[in-house]
N, C-alpha and C positions, 0 to 999 in steps of 0.2 A: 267895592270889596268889603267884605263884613267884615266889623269890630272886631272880631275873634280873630282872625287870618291876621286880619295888618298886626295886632300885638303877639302875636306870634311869628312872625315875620321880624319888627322890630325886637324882639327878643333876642332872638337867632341872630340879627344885624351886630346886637350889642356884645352876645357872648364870641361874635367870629373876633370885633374888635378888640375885645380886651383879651385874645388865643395870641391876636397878631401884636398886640404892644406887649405881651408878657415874654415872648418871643424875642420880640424888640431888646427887651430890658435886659434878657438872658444874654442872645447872641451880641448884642452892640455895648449898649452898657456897662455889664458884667461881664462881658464876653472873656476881656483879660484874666479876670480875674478866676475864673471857674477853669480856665485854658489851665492857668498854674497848679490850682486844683488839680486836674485832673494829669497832666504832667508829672505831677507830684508822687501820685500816687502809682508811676510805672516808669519815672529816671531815677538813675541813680549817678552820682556827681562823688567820681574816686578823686584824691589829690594825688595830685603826681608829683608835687613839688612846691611844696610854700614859700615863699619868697620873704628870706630873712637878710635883718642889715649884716654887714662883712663884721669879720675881727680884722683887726689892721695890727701892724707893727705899732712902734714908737715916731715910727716916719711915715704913715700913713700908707705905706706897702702891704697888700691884702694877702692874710693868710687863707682865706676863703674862696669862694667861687670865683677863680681862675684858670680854669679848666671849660672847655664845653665840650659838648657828646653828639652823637647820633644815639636817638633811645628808640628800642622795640616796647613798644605796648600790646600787648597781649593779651585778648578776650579769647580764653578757653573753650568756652560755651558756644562758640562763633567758629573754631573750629572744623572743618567735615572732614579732612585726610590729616591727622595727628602726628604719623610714622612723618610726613612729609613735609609738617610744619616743623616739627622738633626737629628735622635732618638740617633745613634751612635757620632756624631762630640758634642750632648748636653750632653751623659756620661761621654765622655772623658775631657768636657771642664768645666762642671756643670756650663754650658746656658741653659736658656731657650729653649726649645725644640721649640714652636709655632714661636719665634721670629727668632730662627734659619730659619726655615724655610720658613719664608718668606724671607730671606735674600737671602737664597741661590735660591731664585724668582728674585729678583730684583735687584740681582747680577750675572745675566748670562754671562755681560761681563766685568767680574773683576777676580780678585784672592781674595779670604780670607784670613785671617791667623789666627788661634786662640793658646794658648798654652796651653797642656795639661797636666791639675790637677789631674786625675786619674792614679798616677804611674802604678799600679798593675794590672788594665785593660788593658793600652795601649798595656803592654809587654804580654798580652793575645792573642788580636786580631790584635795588630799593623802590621804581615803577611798577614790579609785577609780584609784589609780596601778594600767598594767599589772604581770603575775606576772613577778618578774625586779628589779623599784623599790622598793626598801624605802626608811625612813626613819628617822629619830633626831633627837632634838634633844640637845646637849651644847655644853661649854663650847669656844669658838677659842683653841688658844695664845696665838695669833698677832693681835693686832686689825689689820683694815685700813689704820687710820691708827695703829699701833703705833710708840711712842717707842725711841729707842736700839737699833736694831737690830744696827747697827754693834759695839753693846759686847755685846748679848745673843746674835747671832747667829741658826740656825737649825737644824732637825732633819732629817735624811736618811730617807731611806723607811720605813726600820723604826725608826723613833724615837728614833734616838740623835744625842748633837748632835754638830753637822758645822762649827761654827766660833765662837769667843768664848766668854761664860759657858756654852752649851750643852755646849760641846764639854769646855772644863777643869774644869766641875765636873757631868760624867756620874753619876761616882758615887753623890753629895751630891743631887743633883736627881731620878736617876729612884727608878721601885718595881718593886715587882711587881705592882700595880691597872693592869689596860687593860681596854677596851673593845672585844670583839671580836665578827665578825659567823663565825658557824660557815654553813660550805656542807659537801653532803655530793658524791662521787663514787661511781663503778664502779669495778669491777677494772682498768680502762683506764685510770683518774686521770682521767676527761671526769666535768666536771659533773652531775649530774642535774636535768634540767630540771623534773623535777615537784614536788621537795621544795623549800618556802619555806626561804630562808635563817634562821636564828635570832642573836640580839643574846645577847652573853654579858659576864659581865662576872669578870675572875681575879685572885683575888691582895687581898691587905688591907693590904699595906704600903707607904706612901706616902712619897714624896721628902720630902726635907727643903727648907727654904727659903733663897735665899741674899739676901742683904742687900748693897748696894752705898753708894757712897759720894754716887751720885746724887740729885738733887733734882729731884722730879718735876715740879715746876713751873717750877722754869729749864729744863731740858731740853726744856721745850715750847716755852715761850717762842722758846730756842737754833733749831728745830729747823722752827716757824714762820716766823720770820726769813726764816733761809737761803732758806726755801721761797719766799716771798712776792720775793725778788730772782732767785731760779732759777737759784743760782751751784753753779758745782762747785768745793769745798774744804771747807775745813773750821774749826769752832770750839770752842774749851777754856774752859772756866769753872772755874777754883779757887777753893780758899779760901785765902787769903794767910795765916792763922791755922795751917792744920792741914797745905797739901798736896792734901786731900781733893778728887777731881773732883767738882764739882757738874753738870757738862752737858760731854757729845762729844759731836760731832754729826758726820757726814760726809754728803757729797753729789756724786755721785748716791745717788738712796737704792734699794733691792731689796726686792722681794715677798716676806715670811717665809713664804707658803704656797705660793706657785707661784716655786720658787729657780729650775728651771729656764731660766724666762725670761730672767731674768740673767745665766745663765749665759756665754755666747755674744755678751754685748752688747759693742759696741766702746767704750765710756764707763767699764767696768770699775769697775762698781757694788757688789762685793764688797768692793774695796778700802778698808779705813779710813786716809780720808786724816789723820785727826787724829795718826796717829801714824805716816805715812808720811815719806821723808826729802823736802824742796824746797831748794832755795839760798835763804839766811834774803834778802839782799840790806841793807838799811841799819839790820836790826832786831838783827843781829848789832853796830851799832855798840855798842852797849851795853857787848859783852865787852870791847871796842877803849876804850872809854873807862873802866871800870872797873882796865883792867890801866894805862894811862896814870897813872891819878892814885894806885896803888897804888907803881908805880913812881917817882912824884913826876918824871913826865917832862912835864908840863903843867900850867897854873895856868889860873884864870878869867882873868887877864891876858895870855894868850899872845896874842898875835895871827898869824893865817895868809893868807894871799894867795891868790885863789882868782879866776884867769881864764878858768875855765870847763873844765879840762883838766891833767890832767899828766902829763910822760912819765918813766917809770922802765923803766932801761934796756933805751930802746929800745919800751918799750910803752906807746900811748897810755891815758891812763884819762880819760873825759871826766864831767863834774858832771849833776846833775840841772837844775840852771843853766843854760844854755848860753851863757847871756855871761857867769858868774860871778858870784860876789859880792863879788869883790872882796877887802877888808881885812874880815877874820872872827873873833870871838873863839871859844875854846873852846865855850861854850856853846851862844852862838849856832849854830856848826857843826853841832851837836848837833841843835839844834832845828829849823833849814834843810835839815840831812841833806845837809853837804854833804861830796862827796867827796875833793875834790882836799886839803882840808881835814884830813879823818882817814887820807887815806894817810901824809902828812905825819905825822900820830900814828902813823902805823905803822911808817913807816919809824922812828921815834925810838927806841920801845921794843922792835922788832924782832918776827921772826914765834914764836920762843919761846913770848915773853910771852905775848902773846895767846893762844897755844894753851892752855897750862899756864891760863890764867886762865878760858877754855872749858870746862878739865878739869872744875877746881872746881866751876863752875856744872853738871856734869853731862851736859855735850856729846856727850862722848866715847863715850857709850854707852846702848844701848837702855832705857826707862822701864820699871823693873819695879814695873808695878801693877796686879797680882794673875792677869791674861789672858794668853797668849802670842800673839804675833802679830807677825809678819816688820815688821821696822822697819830698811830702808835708810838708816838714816844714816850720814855719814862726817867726822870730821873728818880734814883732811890732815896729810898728813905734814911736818917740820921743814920738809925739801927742796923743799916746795911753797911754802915763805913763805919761801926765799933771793931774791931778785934782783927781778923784775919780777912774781915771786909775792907780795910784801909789798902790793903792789897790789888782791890778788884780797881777801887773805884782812881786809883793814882796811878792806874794803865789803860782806863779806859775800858774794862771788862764789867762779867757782873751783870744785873739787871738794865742798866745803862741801855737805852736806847736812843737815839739821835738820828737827823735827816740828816741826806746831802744839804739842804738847803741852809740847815741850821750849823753847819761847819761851814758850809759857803759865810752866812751872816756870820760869824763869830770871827773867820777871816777878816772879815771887812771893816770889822772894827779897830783891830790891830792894826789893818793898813792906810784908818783913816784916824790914826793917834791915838787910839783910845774912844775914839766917840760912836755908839754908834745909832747908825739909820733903821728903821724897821725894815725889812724889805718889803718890797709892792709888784704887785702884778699887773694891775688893771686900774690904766688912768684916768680912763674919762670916756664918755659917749657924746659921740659927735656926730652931724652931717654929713651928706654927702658932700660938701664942702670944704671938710674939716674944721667946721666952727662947732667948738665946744658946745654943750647943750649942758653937760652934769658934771663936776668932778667926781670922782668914786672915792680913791683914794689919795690920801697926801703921805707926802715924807713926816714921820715922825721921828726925832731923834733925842737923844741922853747921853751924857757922859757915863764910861763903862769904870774907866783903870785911868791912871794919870798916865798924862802923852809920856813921860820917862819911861814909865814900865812897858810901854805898847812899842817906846823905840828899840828898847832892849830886847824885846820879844821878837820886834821884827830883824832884828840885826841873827838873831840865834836861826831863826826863820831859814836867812839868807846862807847865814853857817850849814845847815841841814840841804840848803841845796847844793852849795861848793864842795862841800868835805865831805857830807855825810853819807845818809841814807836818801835822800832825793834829787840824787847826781843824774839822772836820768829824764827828771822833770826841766833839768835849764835851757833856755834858749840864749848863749850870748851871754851870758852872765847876768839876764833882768829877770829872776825867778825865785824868791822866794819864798818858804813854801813848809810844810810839814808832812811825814811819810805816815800811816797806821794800816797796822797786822790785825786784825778784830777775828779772835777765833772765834770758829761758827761751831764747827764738829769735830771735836777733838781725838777721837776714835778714826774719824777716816781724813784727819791732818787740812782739813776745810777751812781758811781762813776766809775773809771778807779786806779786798786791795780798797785802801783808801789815798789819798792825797791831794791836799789843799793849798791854798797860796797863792800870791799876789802878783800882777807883774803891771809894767815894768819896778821897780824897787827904787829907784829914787824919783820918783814921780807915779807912786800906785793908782791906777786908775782901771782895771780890770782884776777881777779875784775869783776864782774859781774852786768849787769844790766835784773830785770825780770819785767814784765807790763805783767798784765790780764785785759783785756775788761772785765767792768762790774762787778770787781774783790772787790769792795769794798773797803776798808781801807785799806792800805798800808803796817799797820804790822798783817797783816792777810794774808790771798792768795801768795799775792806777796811774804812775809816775807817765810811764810813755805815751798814754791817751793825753793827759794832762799836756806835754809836751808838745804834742802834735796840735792839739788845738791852738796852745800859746803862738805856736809859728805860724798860723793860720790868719789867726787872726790882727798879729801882727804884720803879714803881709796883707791884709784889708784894711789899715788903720798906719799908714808908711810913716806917719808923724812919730812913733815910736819908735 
């Protein structure tokens, strides 16, 4: 064979071989890897569900994901009879059928997810759903009738939290385990309608747990209540020992899984009112009377005159009274809540006092326990307690703004001698184990007022539940407690029902503060919600 031929020959030999190892190199070698490439570039991987550690009680009882579902997943695009998808995804989910279906128009290039409410149906036709309906069963964050929303908060589209625990312990709470459903596209990024979507699941590291200061069975109770009178406000449950929140509750209450709704409502259901600011109204008498007798500017024998009204210069202030009570002693003023009475205390000891003695108690500034969350309170300035402002501020009116929370905490002080605890919300992050990993927060505490002055207070406390104006809040005789009127809208006679107080009274070891928007007089509304919890939870707790 001639020199030319064989090297031509051998050429052609060497260039098939390195067509067939390049080949090699591609399909086997790199094979994985170019496969991901190109994967990549036509799935798409939705979450359906990230997998975050629980919020627990104080007892390790999980406020979270105890609930599970049957879920519809829904590829739009996947679709072919719409009218007949939306008639079945609207049984199973009891949506709107019309609304359904536009959705699944205007969502050709999305996932849906709905959960389904028809048990009985699903486990009928759940084998013969159209191409386009998948399904899953997994655990609900979020339960329907789910406790403390208010304090836990809620997750945004791609699973990160968007308000309360969710939100400030992101970190701490989420992983890297979700639950995702993978679709594949075209070069166009449009769905392909012939390939079944697939369930995937990524990632093996899981959140951590966090532990709060709540107690799941008052909180129910708390949370019950409210519901059953259909009040908008809010209520605090301490522990007069530690600080510790045992129940917050606010109301209106919002859908952890559909936030949307809420969004946009005029009742402003986001909002936690337990630690929003309100004018405290006669429940602030407290501070007025604590700084009185600190100052030794009032005795149980004082007596004051109370014709229904009093004018400071130039401004009328009228009683809850309206023909007065007449000839009043300290106490009793206390108990009666009356005003023409403690202005009188106010004017005596000036508006100063009273402020500085507000400080103390923690007035002055927003409750830091453990959550961030906008807290409009205010107490006012010197300038506002000179002249016919010593008025406002020695009834609790005025710029004055104050939380549940922060009447809850100032209760607690009184019913724990004089000293008090900061309150706390969030104690720690733990395992699934319940072995601690981080403390969050500690009890911190200070002397407020001498345990004399705090015994006296609470004995008047206990007068305002017997005699006075907070006969309605007793259970049994263990209730001591204080009633506040906080006018809102004086033109259409709008008050704000408040009522705070301690129980049992010779052994305080739960203290509660309740405010109803709109709620009227103090030993009304407020007083009988109040009431109804104390018996509640007194029947959860038989040792008292």
């Amino acid at each position: 064979m001639p020199v030319r031929l064989r090297l031509l020959q051998g050429t052609m030999l060497l260039c098939f071989a390195l067509i067939i190892s390049r080949l090699f190199y591609i399909q086997v070698y790199k094979g994985e890897k170019y496969k991901e490439m190109a994967e990549s570039q036509m799935v798409e991987e939705v979450v359906l569900k990230p997998q975050r550690g629980a919020v627990l009680d104080r007892n390790g009882i999980p406020f979270t994901d105890t609930d599970s579902a049957d879920m519809l997943i829904v590829v739009p695009a996947q679709i072919r009879d719409r009218e007949l998808a939306a008639g079945i995804i609207s049984k199973l989910s009891n949506q709107d059928q019309d609304k359904l279906e536009a959705r699944l128009v205007d969502g050709r290039d999305s996932v849906l997810t709905f959960i389904v409410e028809d048990a009985e149906l699903f486990r009928l036709i759940k084998d013969s759903l159209p191409h386009g309906i998948y399904t899953y069963h997994d655990t609900l964050r979020y339960a329907e009738d789910g406790l403390a929303r208010h304090v836990i908060g809620y997750l945004g589209g791609d699973g990160s939290g968007m308000m309360g625990i969710e939100k400030d312990y992101e970190q701490d709470l989420k992983s890297s385990s979700r639950t995702m459903v993978r679709i594949y596209r075209d070069r166009s990024k449009r769905i392909l309608p012939g390939l079944d979507a697939e369930f995937v699941n990524k990632g093996d590291e899981t959140g951590f747990n966090l532990k709060t200061t709540l107690d799941y069975g008052i909180q129910k109770v708390v949370e019950q209540t409210m519901d059953i009178y259909a009040v908008t406000g809010a209520a605090v449950v301490l522990d007069a020992d530690t600080g510790d929140i045992l129940a917050m509750a606010s109301r209106p209450q919002f859908d952890q899984n559909n936030i949307n709704m809420s969004l946009n409502r005029d009742d402003a259901p986001l909002i936690n009112r337990a630690l929003n600011g309100y004018p405290p109204g006669s429940v602030f008498k407290t501070i007025v009377a604590a700084a009185a007798m600190e100052e030794n500017k009032v005795s149980d024998t004082d007596i004051f005159n109370c014709s229904g009204s009093i004018n400071v210069n130039g401004v009328t202030y009228r009683c809850f009274e309206k023909e007065g009570h007449g000839n009043i002693d300290f106490k009793s003023a206390y108990a009666e809540s009356c005003n023409v009475a403690f202005i009188q205390i106010g004017m005596r000891i000036g508006g100063e006092k009273i402020l500085d003695m507000a400080k103390r108690f923690g007035l002055d500034e927003p409750e830091s326990i453990g959550i961030s969350v906008s807290q409009n309170i205010n107490l006012p300035g010197k300038n506002e307690t000179v002249g016919a402002g010593i008025g406002n501020i020695s009834i609790g009116q005025g710029s004055l703004l104050v939380s549940p929370l922060q009447i809850a905490d100032m209760t607690a002080t009184i019913a724990n001698k004089g000293y008090r605890y900061k309150p706390r919300l969030v104690d720690s992050i733990v395992d699934d184990n319940g072995k601690v990993l981080r403390e969050v927060t500690q009890s911190e505490g200070y002397r407020v007022i001498d345990s004399d002055i705090a015994k006296s207070l609470s004995e008047m406390m206990k007068l305002a539940v017997s005699s006075g104006t907070g006969k309605k809040a007793d259970v049994e005789g263990m209730v001591a407690g204080k009633t506040g009127t906080a006018e809102f809208n004086k033109e259409k006679d709008i008050s704000h029902s408040w009522f705070t107080g301690f129980f049992p009274y010779n052994n305080p070891h739960y203290v509660m503060a309740v405010m109803v928007e709109g709620g009227g007089v103090g030993g009304g509304k407020a007083a009988e919600i109040f009431h109804d919890i104390v018996d509640a939870i007194l029947k959860i707790n038989k040792n008292y």
